[in-house]
N, C-alpha and C positions, 0 to 999 in steps of 0.2 A: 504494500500500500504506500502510496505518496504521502500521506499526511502523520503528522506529529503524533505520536502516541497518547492514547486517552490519561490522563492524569487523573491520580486518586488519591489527594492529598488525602483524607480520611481514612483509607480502608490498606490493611496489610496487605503484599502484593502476594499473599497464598490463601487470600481469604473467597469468598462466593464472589465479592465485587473484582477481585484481583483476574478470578477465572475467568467471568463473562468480559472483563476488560479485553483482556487476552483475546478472547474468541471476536470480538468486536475491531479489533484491534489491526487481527489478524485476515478477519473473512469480511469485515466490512457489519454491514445491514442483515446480511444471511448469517452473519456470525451471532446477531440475538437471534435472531427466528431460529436458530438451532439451539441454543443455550433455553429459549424459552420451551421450546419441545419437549426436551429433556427434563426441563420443571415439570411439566404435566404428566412425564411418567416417572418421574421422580420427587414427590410434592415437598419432602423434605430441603429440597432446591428453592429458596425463596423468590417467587415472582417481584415480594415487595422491595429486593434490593436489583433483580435482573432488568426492568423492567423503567423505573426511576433511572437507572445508569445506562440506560440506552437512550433515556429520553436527554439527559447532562451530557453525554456521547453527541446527539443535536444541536443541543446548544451552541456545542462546540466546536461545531462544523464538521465532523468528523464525519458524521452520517447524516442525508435529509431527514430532515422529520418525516414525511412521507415513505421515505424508505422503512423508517422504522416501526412504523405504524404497519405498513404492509407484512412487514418481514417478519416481526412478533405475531402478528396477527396468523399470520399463517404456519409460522411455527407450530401455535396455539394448536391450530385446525392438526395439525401430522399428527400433534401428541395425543389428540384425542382422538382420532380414526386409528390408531394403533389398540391404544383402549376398548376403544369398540369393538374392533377386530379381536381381544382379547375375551370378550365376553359374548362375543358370538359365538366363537371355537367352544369357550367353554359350555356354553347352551345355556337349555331350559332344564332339562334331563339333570345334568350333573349337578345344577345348583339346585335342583331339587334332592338328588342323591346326597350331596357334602350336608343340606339341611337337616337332613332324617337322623344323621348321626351325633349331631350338636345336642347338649344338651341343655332343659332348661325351654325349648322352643318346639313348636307344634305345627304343622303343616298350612294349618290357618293361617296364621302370621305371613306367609311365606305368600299363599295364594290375594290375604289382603294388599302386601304390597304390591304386587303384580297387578291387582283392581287398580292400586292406585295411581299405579303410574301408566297402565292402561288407560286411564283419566287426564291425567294434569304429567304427562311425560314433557310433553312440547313445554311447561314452565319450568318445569324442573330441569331437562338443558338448557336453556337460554337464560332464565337467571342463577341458574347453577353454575355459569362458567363467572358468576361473579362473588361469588360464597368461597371465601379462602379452606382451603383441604378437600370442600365439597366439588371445586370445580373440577379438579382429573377424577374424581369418585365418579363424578356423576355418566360417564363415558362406558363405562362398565355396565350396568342395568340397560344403559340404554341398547348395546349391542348382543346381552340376553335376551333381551324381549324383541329384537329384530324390529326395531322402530324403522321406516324406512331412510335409508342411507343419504339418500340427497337432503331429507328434509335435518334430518343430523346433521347431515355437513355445513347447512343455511345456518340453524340455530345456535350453531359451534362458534360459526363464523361472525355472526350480530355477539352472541355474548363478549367471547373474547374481543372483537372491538372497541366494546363501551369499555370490558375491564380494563383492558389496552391503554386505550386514548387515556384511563382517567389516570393512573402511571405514571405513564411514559407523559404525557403532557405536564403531571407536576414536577417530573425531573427535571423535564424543560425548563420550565417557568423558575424553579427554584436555584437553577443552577451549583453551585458548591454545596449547597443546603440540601443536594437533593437524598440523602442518606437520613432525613428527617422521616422521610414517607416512609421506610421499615420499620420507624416506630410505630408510629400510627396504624399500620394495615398490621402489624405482629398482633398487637394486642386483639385486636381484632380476628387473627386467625385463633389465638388462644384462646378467645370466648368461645369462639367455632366448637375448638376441643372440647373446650371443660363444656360447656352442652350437649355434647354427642357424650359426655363419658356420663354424665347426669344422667342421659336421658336410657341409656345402658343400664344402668347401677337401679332406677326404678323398676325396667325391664323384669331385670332379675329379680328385683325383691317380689315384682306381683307375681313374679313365678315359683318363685318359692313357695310364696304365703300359698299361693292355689294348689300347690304339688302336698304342703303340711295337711289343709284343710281334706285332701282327697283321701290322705294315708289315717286322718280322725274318723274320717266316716268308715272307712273300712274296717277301723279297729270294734271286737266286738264289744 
């Protein structure tokens, strides 16, 4: 590449910002839209520092904005028709088999969420690609239940842009600051967590309590 390399006065040069720098650095605009891919099959890979540092990467001439908007955005799209592709292979079939042996859980469960995203699938990807953890999740069910692929691919594509644009546009606009937005979108993905681990941990106890109560009545 002809231009100056991306500067990270903030961030250690072995750190997530230091990598996607690298990749950006090195491959241009396709170097996020690859870095971003790999976040969505890798969710542990922060969008909220990949993403902000593509947008200060514009800023700074390195990359257009437009490019980077394209290039993430499509990234976005690989990582989740790979996703899909992963939960298609694996079916309907198996994830009914892997459920039978869980314990704790009953077949209802399994066929209600199926009702429900039979229902409201199209909201659950399109504003799911903007729900931190949930958005490479939600990639998965959608390619079990063989939702059709183009219209996948559409919904992938609008979500990840809005989540996109809002990003990479405040890396922009913040320029050296842009390492602020990890703070802000972390907590946010934390909440993500600690409510999915909540809404788990309830799961369990009404099953339990239902499994105690079954074992009271049998008793003579």
């Amino acid at each position: 590449m002809d231009h100056a390399p991306l500067a990270l006065p903030q961030e250690p040069a072995d750190g997530i910002a230091g990598w996607a720098a690298g990749l950006v650095d090195a491959l241009g605009a396709p170097g996020a839209g690859l870095a971003v891919a790999l976040e969505n099959l890798f969710p542990p890979l922060p969008s909220e520092v990949i993403l902000p540092l593509t947008g200060f990467a514009a800023g700074q001439g390195v990359i257009s904005l437009t490019s980077a908007l394209f290039w993430t955005t499509l990234g976005s799209v690989v990582g989740a028709v790979v996703l899909y592709g992963v939960g298609m292979l694996f079916g309907r079939d198996r994830v009914h088999a892997v459920w039978a042996r869980l314990p704790l859980v009953q077949p209802a469960d399994l066929e209600r969420t199926e009702q429900w995203f039979a229902r409201h699938g199209t909201k659950a990807v399109l504003l799911g690609r903007m729900v931190p953890v949930f958005r490479s999740l939600v990639s998965v069910p959608a390619g079990v239940e063989r939702m059709p692929f183009a219209l996948f691919v559409v919904l992938t594509a609008l979500g990840s842009l809005m989540w996109n644009s809002v990003l990479v546009m405040a890396g922009y606009w913040l320029g050296d600051g842009w390492d602020t937005v990890e703070a802000y979108v972390g907590v946010l993905s934390k909440a993500v967590v600690v409510l999915a681990l909540v809404a788990v941990a309830g799961y369990v106890g009404v099953r339990l309590r239902s499994r105690d109560r079954g074992q009271h009545r049998r008793t003579p």
